[in-house]
Backbone bond lengths (Angstrom), bond angles and torsions (degrees), N, CA, C in turn:
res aa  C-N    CA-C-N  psi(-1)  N-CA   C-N-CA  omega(-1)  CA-C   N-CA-C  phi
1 X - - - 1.467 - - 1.519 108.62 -
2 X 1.193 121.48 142.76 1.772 135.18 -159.59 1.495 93.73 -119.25
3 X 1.541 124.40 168.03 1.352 141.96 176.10 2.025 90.65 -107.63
4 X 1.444 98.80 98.76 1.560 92.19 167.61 1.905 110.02 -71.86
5 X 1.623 84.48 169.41 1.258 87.97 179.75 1.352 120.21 -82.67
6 X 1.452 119.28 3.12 1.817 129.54 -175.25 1.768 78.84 -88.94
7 X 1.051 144.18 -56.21 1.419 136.85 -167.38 1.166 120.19 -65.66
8 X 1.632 102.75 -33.44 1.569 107.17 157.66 1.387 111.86 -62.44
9 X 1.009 138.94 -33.74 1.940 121.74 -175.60 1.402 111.22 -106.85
10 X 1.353 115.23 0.53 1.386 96.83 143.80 1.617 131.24 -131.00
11 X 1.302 123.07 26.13 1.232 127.54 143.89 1.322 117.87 -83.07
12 X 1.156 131.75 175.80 1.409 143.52 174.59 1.498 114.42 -96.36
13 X 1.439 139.65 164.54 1.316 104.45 -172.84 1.642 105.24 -104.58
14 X 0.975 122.54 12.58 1.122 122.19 170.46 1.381 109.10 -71.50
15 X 1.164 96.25 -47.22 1.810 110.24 -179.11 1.782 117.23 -63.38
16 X 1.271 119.90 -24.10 1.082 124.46 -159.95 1.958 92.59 -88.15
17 X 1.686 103.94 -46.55 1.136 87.33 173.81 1.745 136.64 -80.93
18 X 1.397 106.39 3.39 1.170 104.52 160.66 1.257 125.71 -85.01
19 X 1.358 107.42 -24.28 1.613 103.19 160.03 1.371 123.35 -62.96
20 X 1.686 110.08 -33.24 1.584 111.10 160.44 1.115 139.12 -40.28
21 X 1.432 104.19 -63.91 1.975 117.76 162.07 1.458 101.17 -52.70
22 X 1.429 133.06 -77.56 1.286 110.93 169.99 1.556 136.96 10.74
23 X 1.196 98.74 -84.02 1.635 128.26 -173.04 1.825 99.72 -79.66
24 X 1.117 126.82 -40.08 0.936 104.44 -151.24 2.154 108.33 -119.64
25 X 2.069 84.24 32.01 1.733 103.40 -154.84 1.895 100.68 -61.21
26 X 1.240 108.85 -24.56 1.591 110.09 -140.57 1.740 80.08 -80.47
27 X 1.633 115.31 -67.72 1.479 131.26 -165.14 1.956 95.32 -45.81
28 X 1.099 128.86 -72.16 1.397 127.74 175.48 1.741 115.99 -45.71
29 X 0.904 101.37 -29.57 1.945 112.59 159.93 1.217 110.97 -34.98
30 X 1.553 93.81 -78.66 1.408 129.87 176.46 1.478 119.32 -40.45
31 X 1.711 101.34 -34.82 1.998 89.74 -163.97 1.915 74.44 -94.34
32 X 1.231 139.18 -39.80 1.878 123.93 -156.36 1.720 88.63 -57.72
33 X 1.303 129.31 -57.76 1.292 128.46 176.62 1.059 112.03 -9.29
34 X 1.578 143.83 -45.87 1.078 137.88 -162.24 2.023 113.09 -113.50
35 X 1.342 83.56 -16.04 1.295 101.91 158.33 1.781 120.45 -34.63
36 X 1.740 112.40 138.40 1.986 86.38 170.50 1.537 117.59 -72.54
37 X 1.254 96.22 -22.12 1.803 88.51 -176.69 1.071 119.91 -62.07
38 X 1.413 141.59 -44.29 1.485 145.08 117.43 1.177 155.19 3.40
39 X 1.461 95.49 -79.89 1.710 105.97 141.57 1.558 128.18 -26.94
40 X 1.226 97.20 -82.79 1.435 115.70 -156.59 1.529 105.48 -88.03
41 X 1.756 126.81 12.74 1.054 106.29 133.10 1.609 134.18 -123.38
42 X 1.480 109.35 7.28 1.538 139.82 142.76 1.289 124.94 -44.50
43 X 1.877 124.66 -7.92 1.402 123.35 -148.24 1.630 100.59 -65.86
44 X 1.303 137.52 -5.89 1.747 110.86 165.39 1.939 122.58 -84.80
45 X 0.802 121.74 -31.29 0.800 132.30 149.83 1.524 135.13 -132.06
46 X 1.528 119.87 158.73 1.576 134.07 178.55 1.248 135.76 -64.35
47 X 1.704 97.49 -30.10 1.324 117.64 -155.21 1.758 88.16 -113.07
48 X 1.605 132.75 -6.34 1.505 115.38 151.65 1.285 110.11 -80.72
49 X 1.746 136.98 -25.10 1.072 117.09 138.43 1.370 150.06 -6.20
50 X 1.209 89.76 -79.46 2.064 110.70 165.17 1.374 106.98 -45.52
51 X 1.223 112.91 -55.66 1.725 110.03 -146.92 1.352 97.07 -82.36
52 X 1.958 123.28 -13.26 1.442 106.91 -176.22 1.479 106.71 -95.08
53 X 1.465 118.53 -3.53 1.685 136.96 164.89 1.576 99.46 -61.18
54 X 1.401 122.61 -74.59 1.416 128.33 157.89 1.534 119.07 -2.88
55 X 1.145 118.01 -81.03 1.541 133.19 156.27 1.002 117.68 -34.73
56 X 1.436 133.30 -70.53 1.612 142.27 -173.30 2.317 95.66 -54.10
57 X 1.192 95.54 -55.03 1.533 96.02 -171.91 1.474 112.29 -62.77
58 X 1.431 108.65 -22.31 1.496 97.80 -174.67 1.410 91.33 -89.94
59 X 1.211 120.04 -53.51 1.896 107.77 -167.97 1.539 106.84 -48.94
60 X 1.434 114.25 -37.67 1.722 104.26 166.16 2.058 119.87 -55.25
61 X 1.063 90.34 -53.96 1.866 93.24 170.16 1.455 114.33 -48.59
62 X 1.646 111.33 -34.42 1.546 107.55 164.77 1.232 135.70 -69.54
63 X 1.293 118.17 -31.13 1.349 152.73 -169.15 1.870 94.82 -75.59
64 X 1.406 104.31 -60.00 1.642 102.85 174.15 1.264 123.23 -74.39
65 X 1.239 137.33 -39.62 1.339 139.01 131.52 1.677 117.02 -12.33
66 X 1.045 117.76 -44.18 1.585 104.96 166.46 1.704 126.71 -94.39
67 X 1.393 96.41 20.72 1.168 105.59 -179.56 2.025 122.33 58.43
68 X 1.374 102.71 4.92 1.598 124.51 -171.44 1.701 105.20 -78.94
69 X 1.319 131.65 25.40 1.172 108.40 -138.93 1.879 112.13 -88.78
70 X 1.680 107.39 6.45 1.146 83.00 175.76 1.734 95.20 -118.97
71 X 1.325 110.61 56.66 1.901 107.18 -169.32 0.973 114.32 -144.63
72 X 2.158 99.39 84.46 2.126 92.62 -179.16 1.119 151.69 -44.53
73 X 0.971 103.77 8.73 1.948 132.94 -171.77 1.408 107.79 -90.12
74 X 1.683 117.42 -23.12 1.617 139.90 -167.51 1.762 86.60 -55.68
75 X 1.353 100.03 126.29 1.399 115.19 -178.01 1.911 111.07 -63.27
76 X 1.477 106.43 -3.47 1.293 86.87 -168.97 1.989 100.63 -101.69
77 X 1.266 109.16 13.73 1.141 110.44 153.39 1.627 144.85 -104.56
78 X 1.595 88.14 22.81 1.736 114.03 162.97 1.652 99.75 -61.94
79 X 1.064 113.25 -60.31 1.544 114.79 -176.75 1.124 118.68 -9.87
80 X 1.193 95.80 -79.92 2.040 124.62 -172.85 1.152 118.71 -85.29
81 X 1.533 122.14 -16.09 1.358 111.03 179.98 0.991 130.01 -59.31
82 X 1.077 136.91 -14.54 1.448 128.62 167.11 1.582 110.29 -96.20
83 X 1.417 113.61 -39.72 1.581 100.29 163.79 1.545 122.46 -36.64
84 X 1.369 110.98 -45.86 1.571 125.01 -152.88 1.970 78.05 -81.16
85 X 1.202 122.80 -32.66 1.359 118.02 -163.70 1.793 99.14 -58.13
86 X 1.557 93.80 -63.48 1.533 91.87 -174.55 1.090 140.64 -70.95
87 X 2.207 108.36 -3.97 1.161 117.46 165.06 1.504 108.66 -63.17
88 X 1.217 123.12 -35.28 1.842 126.62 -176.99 0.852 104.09 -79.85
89 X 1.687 144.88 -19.03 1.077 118.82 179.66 1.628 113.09 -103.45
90 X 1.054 118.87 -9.36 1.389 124.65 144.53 1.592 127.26 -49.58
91 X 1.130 118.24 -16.25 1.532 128.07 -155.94 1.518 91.37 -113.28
92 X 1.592 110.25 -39.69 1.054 99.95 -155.67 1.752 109.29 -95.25
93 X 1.722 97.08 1.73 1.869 103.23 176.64 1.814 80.96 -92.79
94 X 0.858 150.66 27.76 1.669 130.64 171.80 1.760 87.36 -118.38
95 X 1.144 125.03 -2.99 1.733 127.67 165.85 1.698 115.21 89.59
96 X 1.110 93.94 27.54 1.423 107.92 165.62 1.719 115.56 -88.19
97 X 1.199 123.06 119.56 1.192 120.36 -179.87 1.425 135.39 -70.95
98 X 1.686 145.65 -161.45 1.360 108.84 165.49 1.670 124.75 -94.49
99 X 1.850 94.49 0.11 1.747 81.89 160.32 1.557 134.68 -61.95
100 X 1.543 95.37 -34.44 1.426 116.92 179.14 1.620 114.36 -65.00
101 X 1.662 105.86 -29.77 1.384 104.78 -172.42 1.719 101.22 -67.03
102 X 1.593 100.62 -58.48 1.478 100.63 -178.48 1.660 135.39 -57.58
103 X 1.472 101.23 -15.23 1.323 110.76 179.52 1.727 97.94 -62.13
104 X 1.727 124.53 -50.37 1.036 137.66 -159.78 1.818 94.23 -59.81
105 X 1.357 107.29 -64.10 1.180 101.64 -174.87 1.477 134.42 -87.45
106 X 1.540 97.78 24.28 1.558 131.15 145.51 1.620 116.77 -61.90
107 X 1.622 107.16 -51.90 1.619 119.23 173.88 1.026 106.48 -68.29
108 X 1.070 159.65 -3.58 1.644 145.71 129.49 1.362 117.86 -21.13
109 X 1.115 99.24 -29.75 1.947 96.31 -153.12 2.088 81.37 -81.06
110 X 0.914 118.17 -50.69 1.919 102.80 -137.35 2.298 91.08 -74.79
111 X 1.493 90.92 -32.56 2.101 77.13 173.62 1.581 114.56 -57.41
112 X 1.545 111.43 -43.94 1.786 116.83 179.75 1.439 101.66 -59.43
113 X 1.234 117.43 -48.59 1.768 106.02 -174.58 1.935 113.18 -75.63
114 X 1.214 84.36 -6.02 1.497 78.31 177.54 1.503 117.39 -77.15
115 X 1.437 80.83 -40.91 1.719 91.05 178.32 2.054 105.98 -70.62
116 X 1.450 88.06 -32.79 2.418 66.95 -174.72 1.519 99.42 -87.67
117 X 1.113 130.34 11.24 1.105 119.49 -178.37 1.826 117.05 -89.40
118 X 1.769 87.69 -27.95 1.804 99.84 163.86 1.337 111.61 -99.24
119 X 1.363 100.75 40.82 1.984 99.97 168.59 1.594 105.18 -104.82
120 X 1.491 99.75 -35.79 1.627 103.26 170.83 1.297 126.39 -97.01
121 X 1.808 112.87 150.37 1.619 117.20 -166.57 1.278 105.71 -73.00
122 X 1.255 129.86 6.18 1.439 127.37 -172.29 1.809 96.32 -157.88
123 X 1.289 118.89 102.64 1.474 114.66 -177.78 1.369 123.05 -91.82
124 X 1.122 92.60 4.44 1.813 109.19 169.62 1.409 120.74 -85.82
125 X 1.531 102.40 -26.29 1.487 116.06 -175.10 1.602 115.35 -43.20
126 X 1.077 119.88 157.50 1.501 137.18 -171.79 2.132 95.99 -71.89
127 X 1.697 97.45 -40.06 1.469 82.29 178.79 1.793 120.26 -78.48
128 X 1.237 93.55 -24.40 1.740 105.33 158.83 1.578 143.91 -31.52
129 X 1.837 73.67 -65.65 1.425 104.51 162.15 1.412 124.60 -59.49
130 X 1.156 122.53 -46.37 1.375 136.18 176.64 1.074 125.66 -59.20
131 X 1.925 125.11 -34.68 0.951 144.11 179.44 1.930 108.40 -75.85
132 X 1.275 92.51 -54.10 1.843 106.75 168.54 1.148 112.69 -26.41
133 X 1.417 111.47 -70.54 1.307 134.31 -165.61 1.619 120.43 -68.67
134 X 1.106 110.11 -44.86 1.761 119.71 148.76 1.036 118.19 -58.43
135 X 1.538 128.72 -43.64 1.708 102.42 157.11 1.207 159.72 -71.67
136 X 1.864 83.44 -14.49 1.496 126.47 156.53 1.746 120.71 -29.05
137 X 1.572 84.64 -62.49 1.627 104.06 -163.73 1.553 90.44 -95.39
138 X 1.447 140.77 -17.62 1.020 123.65 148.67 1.645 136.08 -31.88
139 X 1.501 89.57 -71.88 1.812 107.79 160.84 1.201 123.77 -44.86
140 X 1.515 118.07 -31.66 1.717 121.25 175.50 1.275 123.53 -78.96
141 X 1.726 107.99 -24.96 1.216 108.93 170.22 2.058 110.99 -65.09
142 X 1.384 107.50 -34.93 1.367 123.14 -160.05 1.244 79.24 -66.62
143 X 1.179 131.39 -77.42 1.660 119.07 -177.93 1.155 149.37 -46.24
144 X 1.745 100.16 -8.15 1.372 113.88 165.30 1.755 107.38 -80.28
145 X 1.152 116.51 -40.79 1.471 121.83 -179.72 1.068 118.80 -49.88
146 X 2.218 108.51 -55.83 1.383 89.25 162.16 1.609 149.06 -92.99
147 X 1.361 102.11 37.03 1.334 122.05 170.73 1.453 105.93 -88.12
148 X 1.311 103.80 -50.72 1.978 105.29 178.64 1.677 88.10 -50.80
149 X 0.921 106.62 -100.29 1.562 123.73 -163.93 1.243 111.18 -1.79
150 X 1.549 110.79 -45.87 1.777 129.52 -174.15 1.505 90.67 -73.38
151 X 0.945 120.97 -83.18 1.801 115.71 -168.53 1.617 91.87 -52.72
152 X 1.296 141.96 -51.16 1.986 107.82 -174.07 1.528 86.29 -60.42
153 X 1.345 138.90 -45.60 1.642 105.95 -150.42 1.655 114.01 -62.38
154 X 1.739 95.45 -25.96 1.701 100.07 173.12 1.577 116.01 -44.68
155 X 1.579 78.18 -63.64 2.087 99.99 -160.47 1.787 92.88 -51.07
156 X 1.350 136.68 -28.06 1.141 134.93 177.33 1.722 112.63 -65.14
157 X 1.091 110.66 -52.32 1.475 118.45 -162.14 1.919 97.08 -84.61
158 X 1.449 130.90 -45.22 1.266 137.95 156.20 2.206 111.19 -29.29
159 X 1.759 101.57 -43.32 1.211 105.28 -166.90 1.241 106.76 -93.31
160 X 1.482 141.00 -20.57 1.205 166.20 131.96 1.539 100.31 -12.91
161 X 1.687 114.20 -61.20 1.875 120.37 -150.51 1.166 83.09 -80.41
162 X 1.302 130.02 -39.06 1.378 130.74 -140.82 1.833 83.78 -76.51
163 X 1.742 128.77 -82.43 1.007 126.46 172.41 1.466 119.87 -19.40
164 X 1.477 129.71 -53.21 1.709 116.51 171.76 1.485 81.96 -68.12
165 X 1.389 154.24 -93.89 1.093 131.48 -116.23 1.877 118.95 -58.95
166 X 1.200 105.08 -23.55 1.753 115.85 144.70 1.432 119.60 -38.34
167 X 1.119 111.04 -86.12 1.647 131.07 152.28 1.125 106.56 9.07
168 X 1.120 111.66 -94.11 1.189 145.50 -178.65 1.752 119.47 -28.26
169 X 1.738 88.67 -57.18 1.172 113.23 -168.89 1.690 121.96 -74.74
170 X 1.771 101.00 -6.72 1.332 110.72 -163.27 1.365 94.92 -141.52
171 X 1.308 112.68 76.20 1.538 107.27 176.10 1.679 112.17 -103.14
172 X 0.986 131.41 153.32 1.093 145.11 -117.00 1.724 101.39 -144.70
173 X 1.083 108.73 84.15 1.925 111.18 -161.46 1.832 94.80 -97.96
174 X 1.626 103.29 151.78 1.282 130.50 172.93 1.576 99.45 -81.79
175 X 1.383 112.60 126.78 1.719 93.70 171.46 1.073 120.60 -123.23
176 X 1.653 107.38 -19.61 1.880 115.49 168.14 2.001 89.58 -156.85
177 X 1.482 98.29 179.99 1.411 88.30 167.45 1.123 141.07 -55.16
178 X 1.369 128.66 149.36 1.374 101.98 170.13 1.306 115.58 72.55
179 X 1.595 126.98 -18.26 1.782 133.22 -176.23 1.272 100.37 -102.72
180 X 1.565 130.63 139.64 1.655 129.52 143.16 1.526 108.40 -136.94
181 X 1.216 85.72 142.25 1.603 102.99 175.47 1.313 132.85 -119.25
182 X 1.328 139.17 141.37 1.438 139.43 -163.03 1.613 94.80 -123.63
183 X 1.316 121.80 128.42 1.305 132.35 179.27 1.403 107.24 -111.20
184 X 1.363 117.93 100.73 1.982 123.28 -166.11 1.236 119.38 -85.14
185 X 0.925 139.07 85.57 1.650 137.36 -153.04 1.913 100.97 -112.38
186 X 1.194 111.64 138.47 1.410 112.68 -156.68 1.654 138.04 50.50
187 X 1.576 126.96 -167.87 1.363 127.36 -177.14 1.644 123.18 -36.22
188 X 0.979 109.64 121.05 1.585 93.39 167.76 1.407 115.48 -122.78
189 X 1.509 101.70 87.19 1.490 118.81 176.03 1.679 102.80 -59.34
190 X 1.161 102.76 -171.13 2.078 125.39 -173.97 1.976 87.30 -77.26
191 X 1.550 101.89 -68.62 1.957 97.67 -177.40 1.520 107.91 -29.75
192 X 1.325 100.36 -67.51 1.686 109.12 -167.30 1.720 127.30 -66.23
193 X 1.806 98.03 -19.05 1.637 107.78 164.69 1.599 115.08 -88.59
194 X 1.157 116.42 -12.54 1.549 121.83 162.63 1.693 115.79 -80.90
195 X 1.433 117.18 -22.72 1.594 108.54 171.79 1.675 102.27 -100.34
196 X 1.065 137.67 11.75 1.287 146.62 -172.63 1.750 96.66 -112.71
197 X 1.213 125.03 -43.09 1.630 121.74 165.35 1.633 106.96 -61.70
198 X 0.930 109.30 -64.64 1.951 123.55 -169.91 1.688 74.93 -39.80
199 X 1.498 119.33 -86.59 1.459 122.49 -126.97 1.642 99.36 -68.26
200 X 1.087 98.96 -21.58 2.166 108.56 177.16 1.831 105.41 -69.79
201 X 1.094 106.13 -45.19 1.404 108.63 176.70 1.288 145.41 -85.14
202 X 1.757 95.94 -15.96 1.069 109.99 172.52 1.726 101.29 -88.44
203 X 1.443 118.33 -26.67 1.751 111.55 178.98 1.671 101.85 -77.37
204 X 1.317 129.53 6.78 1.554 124.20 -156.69 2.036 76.65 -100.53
205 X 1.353 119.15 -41.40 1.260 114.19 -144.94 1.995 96.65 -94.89
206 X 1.261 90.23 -39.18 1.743 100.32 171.25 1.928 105.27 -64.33
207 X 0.980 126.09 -42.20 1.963 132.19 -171.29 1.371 100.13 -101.44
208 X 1.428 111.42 -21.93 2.101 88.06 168.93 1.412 110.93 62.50
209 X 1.612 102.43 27.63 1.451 132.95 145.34 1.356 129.86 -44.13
210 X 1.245 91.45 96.63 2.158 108.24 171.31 1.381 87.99 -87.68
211 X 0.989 145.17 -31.73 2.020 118.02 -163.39 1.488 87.91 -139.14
212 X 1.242 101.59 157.23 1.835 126.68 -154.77 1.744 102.58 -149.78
213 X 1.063 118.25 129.95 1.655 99.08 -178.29 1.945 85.64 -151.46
214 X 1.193 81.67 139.10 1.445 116.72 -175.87 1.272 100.26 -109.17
215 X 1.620 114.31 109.64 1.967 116.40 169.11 1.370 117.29 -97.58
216 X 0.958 109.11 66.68 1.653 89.72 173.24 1.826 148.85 -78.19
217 X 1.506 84.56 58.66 1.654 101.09 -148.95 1.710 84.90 -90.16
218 X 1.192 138.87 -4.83 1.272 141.83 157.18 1.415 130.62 -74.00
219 X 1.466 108.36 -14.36 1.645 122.26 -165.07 1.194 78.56 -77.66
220 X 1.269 132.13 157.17 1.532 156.18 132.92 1.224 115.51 -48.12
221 X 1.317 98.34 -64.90 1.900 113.63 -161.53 1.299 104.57 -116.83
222 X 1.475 129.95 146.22 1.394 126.26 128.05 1.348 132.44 -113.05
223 X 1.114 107.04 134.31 1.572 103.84 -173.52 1.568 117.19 -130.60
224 X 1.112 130.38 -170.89 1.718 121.54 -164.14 1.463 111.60 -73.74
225 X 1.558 107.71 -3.87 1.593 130.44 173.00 1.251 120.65 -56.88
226 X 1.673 84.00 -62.92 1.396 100.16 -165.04 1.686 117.78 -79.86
227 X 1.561 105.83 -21.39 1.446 117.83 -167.29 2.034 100.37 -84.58
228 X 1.045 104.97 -31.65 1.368 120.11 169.08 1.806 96.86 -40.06
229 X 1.946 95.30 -66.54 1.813 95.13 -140.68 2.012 84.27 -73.29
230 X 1.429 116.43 -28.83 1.885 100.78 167.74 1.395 127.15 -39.29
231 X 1.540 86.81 -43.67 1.965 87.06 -177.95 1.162 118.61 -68.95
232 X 1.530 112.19 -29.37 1.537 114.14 -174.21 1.880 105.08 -66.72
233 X 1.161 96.32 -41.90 1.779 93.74 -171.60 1.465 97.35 -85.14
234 X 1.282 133.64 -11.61 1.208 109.06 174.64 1.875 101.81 -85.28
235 X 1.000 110.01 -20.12 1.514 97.06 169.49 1.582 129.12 -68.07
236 X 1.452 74.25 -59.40 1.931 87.06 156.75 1.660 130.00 -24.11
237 X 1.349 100.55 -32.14 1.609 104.77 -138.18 2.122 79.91 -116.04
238 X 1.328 111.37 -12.26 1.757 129.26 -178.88 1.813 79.07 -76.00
239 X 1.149 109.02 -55.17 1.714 99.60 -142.73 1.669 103.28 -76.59
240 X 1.479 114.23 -5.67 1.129 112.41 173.05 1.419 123.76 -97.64
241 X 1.870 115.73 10.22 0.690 112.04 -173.28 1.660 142.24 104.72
242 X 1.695 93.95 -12.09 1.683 122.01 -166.51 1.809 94.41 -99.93
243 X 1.100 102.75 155.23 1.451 105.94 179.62 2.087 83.05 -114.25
244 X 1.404 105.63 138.09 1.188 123.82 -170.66 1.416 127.65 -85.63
245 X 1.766 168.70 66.69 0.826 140.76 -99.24 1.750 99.54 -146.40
246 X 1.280 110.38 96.95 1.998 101.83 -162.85 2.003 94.36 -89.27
247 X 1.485 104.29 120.60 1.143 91.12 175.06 1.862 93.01 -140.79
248 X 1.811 101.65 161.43 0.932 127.37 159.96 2.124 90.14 126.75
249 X 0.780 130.88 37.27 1.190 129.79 177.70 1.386 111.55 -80.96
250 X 1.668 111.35 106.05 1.556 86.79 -175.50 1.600 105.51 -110.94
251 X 1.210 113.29 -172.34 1.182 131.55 -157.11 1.956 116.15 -49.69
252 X 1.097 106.34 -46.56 1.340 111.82 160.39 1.308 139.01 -82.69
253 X 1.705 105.10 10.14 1.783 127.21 175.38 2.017 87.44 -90.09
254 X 1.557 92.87 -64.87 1.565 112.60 -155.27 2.340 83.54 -51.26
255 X 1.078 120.72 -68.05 1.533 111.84 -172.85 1.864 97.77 -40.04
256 X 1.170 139.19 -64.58 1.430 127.69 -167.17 1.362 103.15 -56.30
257 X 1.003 136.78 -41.18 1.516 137.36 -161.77 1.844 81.11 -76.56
258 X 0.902 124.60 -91.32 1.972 122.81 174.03 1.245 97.87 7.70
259 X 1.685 107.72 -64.82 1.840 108.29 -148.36 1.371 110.26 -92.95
260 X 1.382 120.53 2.77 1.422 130.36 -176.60 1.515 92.38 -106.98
261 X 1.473 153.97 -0.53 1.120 150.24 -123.10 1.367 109.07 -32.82
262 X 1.302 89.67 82.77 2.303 115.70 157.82 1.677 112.21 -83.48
263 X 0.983 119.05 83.20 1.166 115.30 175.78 1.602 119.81 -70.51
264 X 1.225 107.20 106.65 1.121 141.37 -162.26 1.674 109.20 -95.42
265 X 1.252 104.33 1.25 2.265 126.52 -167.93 1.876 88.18 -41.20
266 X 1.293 97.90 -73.03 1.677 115.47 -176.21 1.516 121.37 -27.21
267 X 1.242 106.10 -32.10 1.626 118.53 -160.95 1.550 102.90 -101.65
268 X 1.699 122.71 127.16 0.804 116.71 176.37 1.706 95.81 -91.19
269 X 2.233 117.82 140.43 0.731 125.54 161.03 1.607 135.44 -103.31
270 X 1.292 130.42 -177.96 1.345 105.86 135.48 1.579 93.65 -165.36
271 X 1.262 116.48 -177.87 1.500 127.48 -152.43 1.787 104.71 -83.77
272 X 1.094 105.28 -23.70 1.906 100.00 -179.05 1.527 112.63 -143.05
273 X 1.293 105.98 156.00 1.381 111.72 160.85 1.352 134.30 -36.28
274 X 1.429 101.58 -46.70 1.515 113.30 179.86 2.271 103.56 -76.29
275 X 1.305 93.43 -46.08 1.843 106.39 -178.30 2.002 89.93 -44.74
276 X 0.865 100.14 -55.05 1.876 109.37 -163.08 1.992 104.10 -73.96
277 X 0.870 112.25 -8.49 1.915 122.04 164.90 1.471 103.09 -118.25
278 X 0.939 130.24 -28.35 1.541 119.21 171.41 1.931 98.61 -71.25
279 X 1.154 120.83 -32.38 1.340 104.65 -163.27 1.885 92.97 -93.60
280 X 1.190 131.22 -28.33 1.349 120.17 -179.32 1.722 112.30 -70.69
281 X 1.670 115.21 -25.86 1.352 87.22 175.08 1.317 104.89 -121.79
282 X 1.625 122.64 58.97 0.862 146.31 159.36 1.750 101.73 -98.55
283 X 1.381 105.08 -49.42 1.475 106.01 176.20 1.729 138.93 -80.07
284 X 1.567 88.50 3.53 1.581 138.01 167.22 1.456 113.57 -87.01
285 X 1.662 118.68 -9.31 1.610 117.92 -161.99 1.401 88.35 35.52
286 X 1.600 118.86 96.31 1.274 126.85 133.10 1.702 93.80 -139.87
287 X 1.133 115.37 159.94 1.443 122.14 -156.35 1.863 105.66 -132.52
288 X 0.868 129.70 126.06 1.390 129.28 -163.47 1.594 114.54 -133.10
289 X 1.148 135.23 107.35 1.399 136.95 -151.51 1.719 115.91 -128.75
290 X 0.751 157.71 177.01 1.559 158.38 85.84 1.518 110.26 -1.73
291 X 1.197 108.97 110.90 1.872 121.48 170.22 1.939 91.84 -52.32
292 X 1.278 103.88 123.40 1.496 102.41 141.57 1.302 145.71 -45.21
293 X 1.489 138.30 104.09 1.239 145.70 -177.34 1.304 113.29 -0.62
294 X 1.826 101.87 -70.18 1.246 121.90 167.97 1.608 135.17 -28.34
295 X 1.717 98.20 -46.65 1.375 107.73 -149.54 1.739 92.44 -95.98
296 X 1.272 95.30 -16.85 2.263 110.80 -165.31 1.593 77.29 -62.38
297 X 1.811 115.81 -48.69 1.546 110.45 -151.04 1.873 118.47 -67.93
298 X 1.102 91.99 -28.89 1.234 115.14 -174.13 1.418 115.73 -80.87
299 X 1.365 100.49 -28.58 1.818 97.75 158.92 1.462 125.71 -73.77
């Protein structure tokens, strides 16, 4: 079956090519199948290939059908969007980037025109042409979509590392009963002082934590930033019940905090890790000494 030219002047050509994909979904299936975008992330079978060509061609027939055809937002690419998502992000864990992705789903375009180009008795024709070219910019829109999709799936998985790399970064140690400690090593932006409260408070309520000690003998800097987001978790960490203990302040933290005047009155400190657990299970009656000469020998 051919696109006459009476159908050409009175359809629209948007319309004509959605009747194209339509009619002509299975054969264009067939040629993306072999396609790399397809291919090479289809590799167990051929025929999930096909059937995700199927999909892609009809959400395009929808897409032209609303006459939307250069506007990724066109509802008829709800369908596939997430298919088309995980085809790129499949492509793009084998280390292909997203120029490479889009180049692939650039090669879409010349199998679909091959096929509308043998729908008409003359494929040179002006109504030919017209149709080409609208499916053209059809297909470019499709490739703009899945470029978004590829950069959100990034900005997702980028915002993901970043959250464990918090995690990670703020672990939250048992040190006697009743004791936990957070050892702060580098920046402590607002992101990273909000997963440093959660993970302090949530170990205060899990360990049945009376004393809490904050080391920040790793911070670099303090500044009216950082002394801000302390107070907040040391309050935080009051209302749950934890007595709060910021230690490792050394001598050239404690002068900036002076010259920035951070009043720090509220906060109980002390100079080390060990100074700030010697004084909590001191307030525990636990008692901590120097081994006797005697007793070192005898061990």
């Amino acid at each position: 079956m051919t696109v006459s030219e009476e159908n050409a002047d009175q359809e629209p050509v948007a319309q004509q090519v959605s009747a194209f994909l339509e009619r002509r979904r299975e054969q264009i299936a067939q040629r993306w199948a072999d396609a790399a975008l397809f291919r090479t992330v289809f590799t167990v079978s051929r025929d999930e290939a096909v059937e995700a060509g199927r999909a892609v061609a009809a959400a395009l027939a929808a897409v032209a059908a609303s006459g939307r055809l250069e506007d990724i937002r066109a509802s008829g690419f709800e369908a596939v969007r997430d298919q088309l998502g995980r085809m790129a992000a499949s492509r793009a864990r084998t280390g292909l980037d997203p120029d490479g992705v889009a180049r692939e789903v650039a090669a879409l375009r010349e199998p679909a025109t091959e096929v509308l180009r043998a729908e008409f008795p003359d494929p040179h024709s002006p109504e030919a042409q017209e149709c080409v070219v609208a499916l053209t910019v059809l297909l470019g829109t499709l490739r703009l979509v899945v470029l978004e999709t590829t950069v959100s799936a990034g900005e997702e998985v980028i915002a993901r590392q970043r959250e464990q790399l918090h995690e990670v970064a703020t672990p939250v140690i048992k040190l006697w009963e009743s004791t936990v400690a957070v050892p702060l090593i580098g920046t402590l932006d607002s992101a990273r002082s909000q997963v440093v409260m959660e993970s302090l408070l949530d170990a205060i309520v899990a360990e049945r934590a009376r004393y809490a000690i904050l080391d920040i003998t790793g911070v670099p800097t303090v500044d009216s930033l950082v002394a801000q987001h302390l107070m907040k978790t040391v309050a935080a960490a009051r209302l749950m019940g934890a007595e709060c203990i910021v230690s490792g302040i050394r001598p050239a933290i404690a002068q900036t905090i002076v010259h920035l005047g951070i009043d720090l009155g509220t906060v109980l400190t002390r100079a080390s890790l060990a100074d700030a657990l010697a004084y909590a299970l001191s307030r525990q009656g636990v008692a901590i000494g120097p081994v006797p000469a005697a007793d070192a020998g005898a061990r």
